[in-house]
matplotlib code that plots the C-alpha trace (Angstrom):
import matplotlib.pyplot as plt

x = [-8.5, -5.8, -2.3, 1.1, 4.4, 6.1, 10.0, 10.4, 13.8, 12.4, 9.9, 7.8, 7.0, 4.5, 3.0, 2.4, 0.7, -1.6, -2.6, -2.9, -5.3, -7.4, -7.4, -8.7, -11.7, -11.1, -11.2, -14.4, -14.3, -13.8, -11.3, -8.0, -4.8, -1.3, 1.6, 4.9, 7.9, 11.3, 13.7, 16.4, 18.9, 21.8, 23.6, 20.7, 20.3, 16.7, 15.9, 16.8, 14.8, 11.8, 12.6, 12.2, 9.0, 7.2, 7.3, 5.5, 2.8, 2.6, 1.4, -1.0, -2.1, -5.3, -6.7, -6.1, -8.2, -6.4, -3.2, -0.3, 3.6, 4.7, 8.1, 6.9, 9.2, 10.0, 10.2, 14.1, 15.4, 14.7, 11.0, 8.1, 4.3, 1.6, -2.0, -4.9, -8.4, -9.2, -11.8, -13.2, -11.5, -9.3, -5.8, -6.9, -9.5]
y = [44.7, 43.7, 43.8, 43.0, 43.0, 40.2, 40.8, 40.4, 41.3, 43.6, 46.5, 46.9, 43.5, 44.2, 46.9, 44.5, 42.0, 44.6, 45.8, 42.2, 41.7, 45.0, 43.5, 40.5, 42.1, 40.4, 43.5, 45.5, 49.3, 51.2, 48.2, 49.3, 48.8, 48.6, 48.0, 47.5, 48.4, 47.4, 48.8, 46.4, 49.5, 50.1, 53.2, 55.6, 57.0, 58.4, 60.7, 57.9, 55.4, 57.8, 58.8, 55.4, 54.8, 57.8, 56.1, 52.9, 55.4, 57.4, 52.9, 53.1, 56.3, 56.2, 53.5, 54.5, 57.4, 59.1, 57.2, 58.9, 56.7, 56.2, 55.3, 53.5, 53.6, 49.7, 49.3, 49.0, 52.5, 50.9, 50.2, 52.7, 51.6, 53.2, 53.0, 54.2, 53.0, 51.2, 53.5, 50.9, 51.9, 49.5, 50.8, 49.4, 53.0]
z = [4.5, 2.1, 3.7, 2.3, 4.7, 1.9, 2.2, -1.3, -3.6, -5.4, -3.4, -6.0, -5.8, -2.6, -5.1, -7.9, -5.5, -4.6, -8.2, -9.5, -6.6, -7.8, -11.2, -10.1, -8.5, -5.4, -2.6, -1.6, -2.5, 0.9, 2.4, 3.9, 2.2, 4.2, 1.8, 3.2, 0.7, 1.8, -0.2, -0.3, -2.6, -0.4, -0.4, -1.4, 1.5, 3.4, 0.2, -2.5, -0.7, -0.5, -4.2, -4.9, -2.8, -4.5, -7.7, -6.3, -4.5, -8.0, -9.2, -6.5, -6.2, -9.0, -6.7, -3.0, -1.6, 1.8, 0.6, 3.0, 3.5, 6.5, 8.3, 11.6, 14.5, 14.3, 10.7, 9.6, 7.8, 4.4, 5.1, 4.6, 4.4, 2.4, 3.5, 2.3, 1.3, -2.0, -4.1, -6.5, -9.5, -12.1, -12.6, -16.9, -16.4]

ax = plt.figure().add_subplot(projection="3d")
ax.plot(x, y, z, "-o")
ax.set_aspect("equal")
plt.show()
């Protein structure tokens, strides 16, 4: 299982931990992945924050089978998590 919930500056950030983990050939292919992206933007509103979410799935998305974002009922309004399950593949193929 690979989980990141860092609150970081910038919400890619969480993202880029992930991929550099996938590069590193570190995590087994079929192991859960929960991402938490806090999108730290204020002003933008629930569609500019998911706007902004869907281009850090769109990173992910060549690498996550079953991927789906959610909005948990604790997170804070800014905060959306993507899970899914890591296929195996290098985001370099």
């Amino acid at each position: 299982m690979f989980t990141c919930d860092m609150c970081l500056h910038d919400a890619g950030s969480s993202v880029s931990a992930f991929l550099e983990f996938v590069e590193a050939g570190v995590l087994e292919e079929g192991c859960l992945v929960v991402i938490a992206v806090k999108v730290n933007t204020r002003g933008k509103g629930t569609e500019g924050r998911d706007g902004i979410v869907k281009r850090y799935t769109e990173r992910v998305g060549g690498v996550l089978d079953g991927m789906r974002v959610f909005h948990l009922m604790t997170s804070k309004e800014r905060e959306r998590t993507i899970v899914g399950r890591y296929n195996g593949k290098s985001i370099m193929s």
